[in-house]
TORFIKOL-169772 format. One record per residue (C-alpha): residue number from 1; y, x, z. Coordinates in nm, 3 decimals. Each point is the difference from the previous one (the first is absolute). Layout:
REM residues N
NUBA,NUM,Y,X,Z
...
END
This chain:
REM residues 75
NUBA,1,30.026,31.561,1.148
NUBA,2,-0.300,-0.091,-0.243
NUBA,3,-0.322,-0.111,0.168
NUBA,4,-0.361,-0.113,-0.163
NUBA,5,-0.283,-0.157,0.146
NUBA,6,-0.313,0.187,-0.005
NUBA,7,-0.375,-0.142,0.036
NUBA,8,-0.293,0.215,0.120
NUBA,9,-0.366,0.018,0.079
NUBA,10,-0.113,0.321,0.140
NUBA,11,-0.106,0.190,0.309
NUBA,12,0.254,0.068,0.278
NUBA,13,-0.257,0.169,0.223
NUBA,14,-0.399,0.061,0.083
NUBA,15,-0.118,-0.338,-0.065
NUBA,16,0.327,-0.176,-0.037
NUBA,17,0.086,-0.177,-0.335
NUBA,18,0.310,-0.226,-0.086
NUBA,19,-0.072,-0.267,-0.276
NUBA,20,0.299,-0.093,-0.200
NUBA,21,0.271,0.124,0.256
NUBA,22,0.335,-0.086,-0.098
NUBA,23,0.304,0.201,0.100
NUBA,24,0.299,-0.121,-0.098
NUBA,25,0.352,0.220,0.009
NUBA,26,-0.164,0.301,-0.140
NUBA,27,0.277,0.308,-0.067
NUBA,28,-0.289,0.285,-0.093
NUBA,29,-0.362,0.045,-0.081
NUBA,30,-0.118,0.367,0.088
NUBA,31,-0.323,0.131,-0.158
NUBA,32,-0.167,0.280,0.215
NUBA,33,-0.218,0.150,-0.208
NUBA,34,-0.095,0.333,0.211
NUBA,35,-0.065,-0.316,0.323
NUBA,36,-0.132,-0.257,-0.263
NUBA,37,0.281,-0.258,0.166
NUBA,38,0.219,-0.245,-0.107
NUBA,39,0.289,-0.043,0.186
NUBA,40,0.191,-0.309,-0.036
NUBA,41,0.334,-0.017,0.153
NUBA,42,0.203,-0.291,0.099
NUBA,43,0.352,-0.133,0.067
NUBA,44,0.111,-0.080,0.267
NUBA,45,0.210,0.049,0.358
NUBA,46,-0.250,0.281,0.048
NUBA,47,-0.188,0.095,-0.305
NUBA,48,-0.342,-0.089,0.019
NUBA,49,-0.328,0.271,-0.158
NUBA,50,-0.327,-0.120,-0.052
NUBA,51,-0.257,0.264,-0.168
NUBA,52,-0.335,-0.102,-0.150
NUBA,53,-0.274,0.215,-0.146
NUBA,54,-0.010,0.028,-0.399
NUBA,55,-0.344,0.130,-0.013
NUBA,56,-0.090,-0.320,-0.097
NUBA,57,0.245,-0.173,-0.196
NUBA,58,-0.111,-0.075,-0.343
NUBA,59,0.325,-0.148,-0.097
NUBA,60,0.379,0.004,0.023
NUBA,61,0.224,-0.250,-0.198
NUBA,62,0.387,0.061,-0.055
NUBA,63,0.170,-0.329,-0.149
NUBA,64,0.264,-0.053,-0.055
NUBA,65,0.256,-0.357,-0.079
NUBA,66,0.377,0.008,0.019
NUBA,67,0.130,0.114,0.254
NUBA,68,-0.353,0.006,0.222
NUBA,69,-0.261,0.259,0.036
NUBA,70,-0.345,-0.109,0.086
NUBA,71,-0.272,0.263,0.134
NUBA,72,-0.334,-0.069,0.036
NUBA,73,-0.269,0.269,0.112
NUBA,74,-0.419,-0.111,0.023
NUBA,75,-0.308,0.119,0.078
END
């Protein structure tokens, strides 16, 4: 199974912001756009979703290189 890494900065609560997260085994990226969430969604024995609020993100990057996809989301 394909993975990519993904990098964010965002809220993921009142008051709570991540700076340049990293998540690495990433299978899916849900956008939410009714909830204004991203969902990211991760590999492993259990799989792992973290949502953050996209009210403020100014930018999302998709790269990417070979065989390796690189996400990064920002405020």
């Amino acid at each position: 199974m394909k993975t990519a890494t993904v990098t964010i900065t965002g809220k993921i609560g009142p008051g709570l912001t991540d700076t340049a997260l990293v998540f690495q085994g990433v299978t899916g990226i849900n956008f939410n756009i009714s909830d204004n969430t991203i969902e990211i969604i991760q590999a492993a024995k259990a799989e792992k979703h973290t949502f953050f609020d996209y009210d403020t993100i100014a930018t999302v990057t998709y790269t990417i290189s070979g065989d390796a996809a690189t996400i990064t989301i920002s405020t």
